[in-house]
C-alpha positions in Angstrom: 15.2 -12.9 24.9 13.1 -12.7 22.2 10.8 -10.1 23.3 13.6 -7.5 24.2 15.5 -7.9 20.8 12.9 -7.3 18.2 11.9 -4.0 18.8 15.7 -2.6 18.0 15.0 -3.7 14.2 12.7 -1.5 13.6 14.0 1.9 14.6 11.9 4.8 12.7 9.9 3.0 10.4 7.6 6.1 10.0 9.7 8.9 10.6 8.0 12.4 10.0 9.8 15.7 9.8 9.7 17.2 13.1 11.1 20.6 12.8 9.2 23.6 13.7 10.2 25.7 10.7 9.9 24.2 7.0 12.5 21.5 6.4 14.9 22.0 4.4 15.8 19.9 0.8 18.6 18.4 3.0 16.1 17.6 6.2 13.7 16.0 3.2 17.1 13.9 1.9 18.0 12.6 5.0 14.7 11.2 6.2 14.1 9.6 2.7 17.4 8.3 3.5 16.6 7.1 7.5 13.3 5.8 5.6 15.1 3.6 3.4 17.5 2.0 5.9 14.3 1.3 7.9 13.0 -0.9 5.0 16.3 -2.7 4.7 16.6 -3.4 8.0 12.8 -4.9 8.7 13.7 -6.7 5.2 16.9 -8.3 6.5 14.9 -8.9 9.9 11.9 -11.0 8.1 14.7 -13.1 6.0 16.4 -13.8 9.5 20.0 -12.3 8.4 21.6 -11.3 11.1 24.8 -10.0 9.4 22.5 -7.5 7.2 20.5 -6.4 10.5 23.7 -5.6 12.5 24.6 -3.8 9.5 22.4 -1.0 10.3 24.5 0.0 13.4 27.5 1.4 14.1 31.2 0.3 14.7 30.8 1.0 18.5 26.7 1.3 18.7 24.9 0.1 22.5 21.7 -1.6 22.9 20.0 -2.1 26.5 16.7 -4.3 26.3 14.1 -3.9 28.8 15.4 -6.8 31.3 18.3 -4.5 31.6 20.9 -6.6 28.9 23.6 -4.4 27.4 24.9 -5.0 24.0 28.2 -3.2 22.8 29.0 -3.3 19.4 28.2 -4.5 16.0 29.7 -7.7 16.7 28.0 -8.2 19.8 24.3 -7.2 17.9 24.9 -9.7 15.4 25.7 -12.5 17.7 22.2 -11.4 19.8 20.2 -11.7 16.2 21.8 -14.6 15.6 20.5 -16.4 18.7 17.3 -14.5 18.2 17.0 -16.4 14.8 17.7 -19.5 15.8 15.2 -19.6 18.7 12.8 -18.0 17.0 10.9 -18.2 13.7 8.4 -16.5 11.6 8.2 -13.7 14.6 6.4 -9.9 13.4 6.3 -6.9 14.6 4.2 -3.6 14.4 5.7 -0.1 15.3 3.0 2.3 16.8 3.3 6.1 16.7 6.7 6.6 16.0 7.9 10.3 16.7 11.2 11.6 14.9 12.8 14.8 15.7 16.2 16.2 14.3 18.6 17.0 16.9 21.2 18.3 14.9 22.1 17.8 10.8 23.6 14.6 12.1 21.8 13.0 14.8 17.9 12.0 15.1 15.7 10.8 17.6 12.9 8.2 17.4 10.6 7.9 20.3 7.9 5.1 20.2 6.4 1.8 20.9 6.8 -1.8 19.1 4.1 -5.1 19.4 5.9 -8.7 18.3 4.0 -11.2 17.8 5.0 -14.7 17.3 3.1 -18.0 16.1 1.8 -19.4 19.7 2.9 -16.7 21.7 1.3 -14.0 23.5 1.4 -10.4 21.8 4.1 -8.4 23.4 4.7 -4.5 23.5 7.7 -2.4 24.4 8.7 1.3 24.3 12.1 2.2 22.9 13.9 5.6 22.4 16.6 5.1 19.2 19.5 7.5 18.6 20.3 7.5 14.5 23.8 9.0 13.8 24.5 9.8 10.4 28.4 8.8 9.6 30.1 8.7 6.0 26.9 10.2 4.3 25.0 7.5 6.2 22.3 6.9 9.0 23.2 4.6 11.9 21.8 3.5 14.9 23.9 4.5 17.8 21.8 3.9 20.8 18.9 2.0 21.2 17.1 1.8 24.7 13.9 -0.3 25.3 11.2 -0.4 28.1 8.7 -3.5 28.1 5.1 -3.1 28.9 4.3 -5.3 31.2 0.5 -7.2 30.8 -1.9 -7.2 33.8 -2.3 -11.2 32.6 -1.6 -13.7 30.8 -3.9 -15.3 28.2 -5.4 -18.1 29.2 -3.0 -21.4 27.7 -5.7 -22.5 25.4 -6.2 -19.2 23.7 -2.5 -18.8 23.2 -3.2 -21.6 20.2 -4.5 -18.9 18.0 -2.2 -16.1 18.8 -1.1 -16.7 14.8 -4.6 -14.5 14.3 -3.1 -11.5 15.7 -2.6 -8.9 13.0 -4.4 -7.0 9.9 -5.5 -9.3 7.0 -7.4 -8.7 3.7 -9.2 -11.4 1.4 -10.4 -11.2 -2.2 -12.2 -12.9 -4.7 -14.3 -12.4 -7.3 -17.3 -11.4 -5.3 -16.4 -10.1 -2.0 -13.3 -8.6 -0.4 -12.7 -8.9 3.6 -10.8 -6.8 6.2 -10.1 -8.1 9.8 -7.9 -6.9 12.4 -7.5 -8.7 15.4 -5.5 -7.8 18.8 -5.6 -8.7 22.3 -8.0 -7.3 25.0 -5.9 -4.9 27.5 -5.7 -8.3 29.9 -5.2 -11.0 27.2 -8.3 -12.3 28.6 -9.8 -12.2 25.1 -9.0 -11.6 21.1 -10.7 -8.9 19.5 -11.2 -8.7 16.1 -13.1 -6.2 13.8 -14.0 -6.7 10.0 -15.4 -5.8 7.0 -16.8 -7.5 4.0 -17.5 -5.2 0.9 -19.4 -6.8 -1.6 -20.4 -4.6 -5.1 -23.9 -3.4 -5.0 -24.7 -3.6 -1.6 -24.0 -2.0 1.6 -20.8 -3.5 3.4 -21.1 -6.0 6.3 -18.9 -4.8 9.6 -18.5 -6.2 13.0 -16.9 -7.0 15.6 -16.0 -10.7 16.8 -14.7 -12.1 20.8 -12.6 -15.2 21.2 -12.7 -15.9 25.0 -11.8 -19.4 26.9 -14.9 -20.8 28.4 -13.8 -22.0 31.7 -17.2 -23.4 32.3 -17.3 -25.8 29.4 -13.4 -26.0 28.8 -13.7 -25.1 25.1 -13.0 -22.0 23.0 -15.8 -19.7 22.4 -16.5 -17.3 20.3 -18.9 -14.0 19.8 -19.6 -12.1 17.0 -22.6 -9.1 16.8 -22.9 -7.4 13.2 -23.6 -4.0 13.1 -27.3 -4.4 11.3 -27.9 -6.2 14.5 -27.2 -9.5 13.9 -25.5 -11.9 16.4 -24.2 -15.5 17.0 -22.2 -17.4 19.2 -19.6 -20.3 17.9 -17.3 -23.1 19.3 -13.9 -24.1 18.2 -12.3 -27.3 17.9 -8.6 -27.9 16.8 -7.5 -30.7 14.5 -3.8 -29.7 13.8 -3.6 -26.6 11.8 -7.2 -26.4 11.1 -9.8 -25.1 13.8 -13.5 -25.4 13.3 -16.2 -23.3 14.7 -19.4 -24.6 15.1 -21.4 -21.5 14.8 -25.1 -20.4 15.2 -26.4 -17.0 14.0 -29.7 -15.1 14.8 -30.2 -12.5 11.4 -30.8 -9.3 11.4 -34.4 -10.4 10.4 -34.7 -13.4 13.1 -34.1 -15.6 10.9 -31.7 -18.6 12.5 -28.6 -19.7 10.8 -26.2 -22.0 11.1 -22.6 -23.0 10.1 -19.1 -24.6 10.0 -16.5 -22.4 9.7 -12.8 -23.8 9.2 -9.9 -21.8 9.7 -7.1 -23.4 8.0 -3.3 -22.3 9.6 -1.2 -22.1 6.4 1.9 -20.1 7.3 2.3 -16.9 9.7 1.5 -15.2 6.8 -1.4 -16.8 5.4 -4.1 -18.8 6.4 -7.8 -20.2 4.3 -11.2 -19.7 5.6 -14.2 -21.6 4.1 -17.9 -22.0 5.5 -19.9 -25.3 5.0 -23.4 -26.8 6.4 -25.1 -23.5 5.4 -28.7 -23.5 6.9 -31.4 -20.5 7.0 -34.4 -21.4 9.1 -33.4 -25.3 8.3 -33.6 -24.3 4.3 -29.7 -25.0 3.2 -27.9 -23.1 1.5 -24.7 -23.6 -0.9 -21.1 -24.0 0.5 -18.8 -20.9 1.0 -15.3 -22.1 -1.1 -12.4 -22.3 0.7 -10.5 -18.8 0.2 -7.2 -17.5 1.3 -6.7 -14.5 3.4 -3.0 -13.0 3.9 -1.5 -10.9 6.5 -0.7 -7.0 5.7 2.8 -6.8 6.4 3.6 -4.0 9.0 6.8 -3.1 7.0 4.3 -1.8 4.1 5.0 1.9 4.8 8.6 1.1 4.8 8.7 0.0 1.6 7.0 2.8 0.2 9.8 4.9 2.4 12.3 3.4 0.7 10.7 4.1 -3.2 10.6 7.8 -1.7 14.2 7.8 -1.0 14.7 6.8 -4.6 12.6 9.2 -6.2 14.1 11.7 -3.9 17.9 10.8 -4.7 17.3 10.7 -8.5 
């Protein structure tokens, strides 16, 4: 149920003019104006209003999810959300290549695909083709039809526990600031994440990191190779919220390094990382402090959509 509702909310979140010839100033209006009621709606989604989502469609609007439900009505919409809510919380979702094309002054198309993710749940992806209508000077979903990609596998039950580390997240402090992006491999088998640590003066750090299930030794393992050349190998263990990684690092030099790294689950949103037990060739080295790293929200280009739409309608 969850899976086949949340890719209806967000509709055209980067909807580009796709007419052949120069768009018009009315063409340019009404996609500030689709734009805006994208940001809305994801807004309303996040908050978990389901009055304000089913706000976004029409009177007599018609939604099919992928298992083949039909939905008919505003009424009806709500109702779905509403359940949606109250099974789920803190769920996200990413829209990939959306594709916009007018069809008439009136009516637009939006062609693309949506990933949800969900705090202990396996990534999930559909397709979806959305029908906007505009009616009383305003855009609103009319037809929304989904089509769920299916996974070759499921991710092993172990590795589901850090599912929450699905996504793009940034981290700053006064010395460094970090990028990482994490997804799933193309069988779940493992999660891939890629970063970046820029750090004033000096070249940035980037690499790439593996977090498999060792069926062998029943733990969680990790791999992580640095782009210099560096590589290391870590273990996590799960206290609650908090996961440690016992980790051990050959340099770029050959020097030998060791670590604890904790990962500390705040909220979906937001989580603290900190590295202790520093040693280089058994010489130790200080304590990383604890710093908190935060999610980049996929409704980001929304909200700029909907300060365009502003700018546009003043």
């Amino acid at each position: 149920m969850i899976r086949t509702l949340l890719a209806t909310q967000v509709l055209a979140v980067a909807c580009s003019a796709a007419l052949a010839q120069q768009p018009s100033s009315t063409t340019i209006r009404d996609e500030a104006a689709i734009r805006a009621a994208i940001a809305s709606y994801i807004e309303a989604y996040n908050r978990a209003d389901a009055q304000a989502v089913a706000s976004h469609w029409g009177e007599a609007s018609e939604w099919r999810s992928p298992s083949g439900d039909t939905f008919v009505g505003r009424a009806a919409i709500e109702k779905a959300m509403a359940e949606v809510f109250a099974e789920s919380k803190d769920t996200k979702i990413d829209v990939l290549d959306p594709k916009v094309r007018f069809v008439t002054p009136d009516v637009a198309i939006e062609e693309g695909s949506v990933r949800v993710t969900s705090p202990g749940q396996p990534t999930t992806e559909s397709t979806y083709i959305a029908v906007h209508v505009k009616q009383d000077s305003a855009w609103r979903l009319n037809t929304v039809r989904e089509t769920e990609i299916r996974e070759t596998a499921v991710a092993p039950e172990a590795l589901v526990e850090l599912a929450w580390m699905v996504g793009n997240w940034t981290g700053e402090d006064a010395e460094s600031n970090t990028e990482t992006s994490v997804k799933w491999s193309k069988n779940n088998a493992y999660l891939m994440g890629d970063f970046r640590v820029s750090v004033p003066g000096i070249d940035d750090l980037e690499g790439t990191q593996f977090i498999g299930w060792d069926p062998g030794s029943e733990v969680i393992r990790s791999w992580m190779f640095d782009f210099d050349g560096g590589y290391g190998e870590g273990v996590w263990t799960r206290d609650g919220n908090r996961w440690t990684v016992d980790f051990a690092q050959v340099l770029p030099d050959g020097r030998k390094a060791t670590c604890s790294n904790i990962y500390t689950l705040i909220d979906t949103d937001h989580y603290s990382w900190q590295s202790v037990d520093r040693q280089v060739d058994g010489e130790p080295l200080e304590d990383v402090e604890e710093a908190v790293v935060v999610r980049r929200q996929a409704s980001a280009s929304a909200s700029e959509a909907a300060q365009a739409a502003a700018t546009t309608s003043e």
